[in-house]
C-alpha positions as CSV (number, residue, x, y, z in Angstrom):
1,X,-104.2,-180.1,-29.3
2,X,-106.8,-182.7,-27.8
3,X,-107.7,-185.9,-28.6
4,X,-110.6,-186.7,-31.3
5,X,-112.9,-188.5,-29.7
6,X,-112.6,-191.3,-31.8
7,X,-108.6,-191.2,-30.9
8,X,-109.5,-191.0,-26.8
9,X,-112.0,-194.1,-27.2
10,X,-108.9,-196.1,-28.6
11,X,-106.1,-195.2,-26.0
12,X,-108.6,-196.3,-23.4
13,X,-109.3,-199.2,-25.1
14,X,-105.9,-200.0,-26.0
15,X,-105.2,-199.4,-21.9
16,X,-107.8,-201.5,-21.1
17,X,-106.2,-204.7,-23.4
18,X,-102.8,-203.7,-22.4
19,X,-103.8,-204.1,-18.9
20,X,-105.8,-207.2,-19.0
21,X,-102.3,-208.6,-21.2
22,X,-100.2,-207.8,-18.5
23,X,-102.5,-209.0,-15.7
24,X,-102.3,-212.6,-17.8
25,X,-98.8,-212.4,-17.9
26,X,-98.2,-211.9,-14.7
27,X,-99.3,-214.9,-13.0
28,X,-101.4,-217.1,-13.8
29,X,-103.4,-216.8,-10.2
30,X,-104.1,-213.0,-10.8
31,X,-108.1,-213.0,-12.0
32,X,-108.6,-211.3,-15.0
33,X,-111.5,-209.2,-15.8
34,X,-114.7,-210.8,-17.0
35,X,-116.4,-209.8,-20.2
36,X,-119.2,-207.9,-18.3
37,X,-116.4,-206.5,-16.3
38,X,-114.7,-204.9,-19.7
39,X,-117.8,-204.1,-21.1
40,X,-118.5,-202.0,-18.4
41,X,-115.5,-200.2,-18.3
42,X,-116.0,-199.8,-22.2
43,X,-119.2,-198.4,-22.1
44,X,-118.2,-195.6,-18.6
45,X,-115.5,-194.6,-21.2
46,X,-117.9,-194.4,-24.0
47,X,-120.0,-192.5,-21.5
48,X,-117.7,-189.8,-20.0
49,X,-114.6,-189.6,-22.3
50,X,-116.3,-190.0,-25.5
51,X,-119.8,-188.6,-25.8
52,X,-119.9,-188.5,-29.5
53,X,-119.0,-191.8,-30.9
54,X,-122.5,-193.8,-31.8
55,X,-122.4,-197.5,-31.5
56,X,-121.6,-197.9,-35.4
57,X,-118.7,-195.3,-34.7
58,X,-117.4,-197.8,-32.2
59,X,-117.9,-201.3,-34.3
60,X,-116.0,-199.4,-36.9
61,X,-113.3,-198.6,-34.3
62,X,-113.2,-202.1,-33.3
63,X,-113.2,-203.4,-37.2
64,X,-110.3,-201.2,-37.5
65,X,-108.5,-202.6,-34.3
66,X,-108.6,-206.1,-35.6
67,X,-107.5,-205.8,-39.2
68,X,-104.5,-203.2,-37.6
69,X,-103.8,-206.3,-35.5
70,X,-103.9,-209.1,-38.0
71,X,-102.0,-207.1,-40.7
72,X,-99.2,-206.6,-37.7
73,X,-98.5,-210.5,-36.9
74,X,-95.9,-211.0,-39.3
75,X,-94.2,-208.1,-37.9
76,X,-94.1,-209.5,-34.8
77,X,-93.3,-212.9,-35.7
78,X,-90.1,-211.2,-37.8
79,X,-89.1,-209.7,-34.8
80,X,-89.5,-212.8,-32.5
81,X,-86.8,-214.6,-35.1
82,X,-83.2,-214.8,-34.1
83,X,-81.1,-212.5,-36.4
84,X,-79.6,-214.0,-39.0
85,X,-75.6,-213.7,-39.2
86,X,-75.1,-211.4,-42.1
87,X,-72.2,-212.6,-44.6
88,X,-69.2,-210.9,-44.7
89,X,-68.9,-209.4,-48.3
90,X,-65.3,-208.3,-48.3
């Protein structure tokens, strides 16, 4: 089985963030790509990996990225607590 094309534009974009993420963390003297810089990368994937997607395919994508991401926070913030010590019911 391959990837959908809409699935393929996603991992490399997901890559792509990952990357730049990790690059921030890093150190704060690494450069981090420039907009035009991801655009471009964005646009070589659109353009060799994923042929079909149109350019309301890919806003749709994106839409879809972002509500994913701001439904997840409060998972993340529950798992940035400390655990709470669980009372002994016996």
């Amino acid at each position: 089985m391959t990837f959908t094309p809409r699935e393929r534009f996603i991992y490399h974009a997901a890559t792509l963030m990952t990357l730049e993420f990790l690059n921030r963390k890093r150190s704060k003297s690494v450069t981090t790509m420039s907009q035009k810089k991801t655009f471009d990368l964005i646009s070589l994937f659109l353009k060799n990996r994923c042929r079909k997607l149109t350019r309301d395919d890919v806003d749709k994508i994106y839409d879809d990225i972002e509500e994913e991401v701001l439904l997840s926070g409060p998972v993340f913030d529950m798992a940035k607590k400390p655990k709470e010590k669980k009372e002994d019911w016996r």
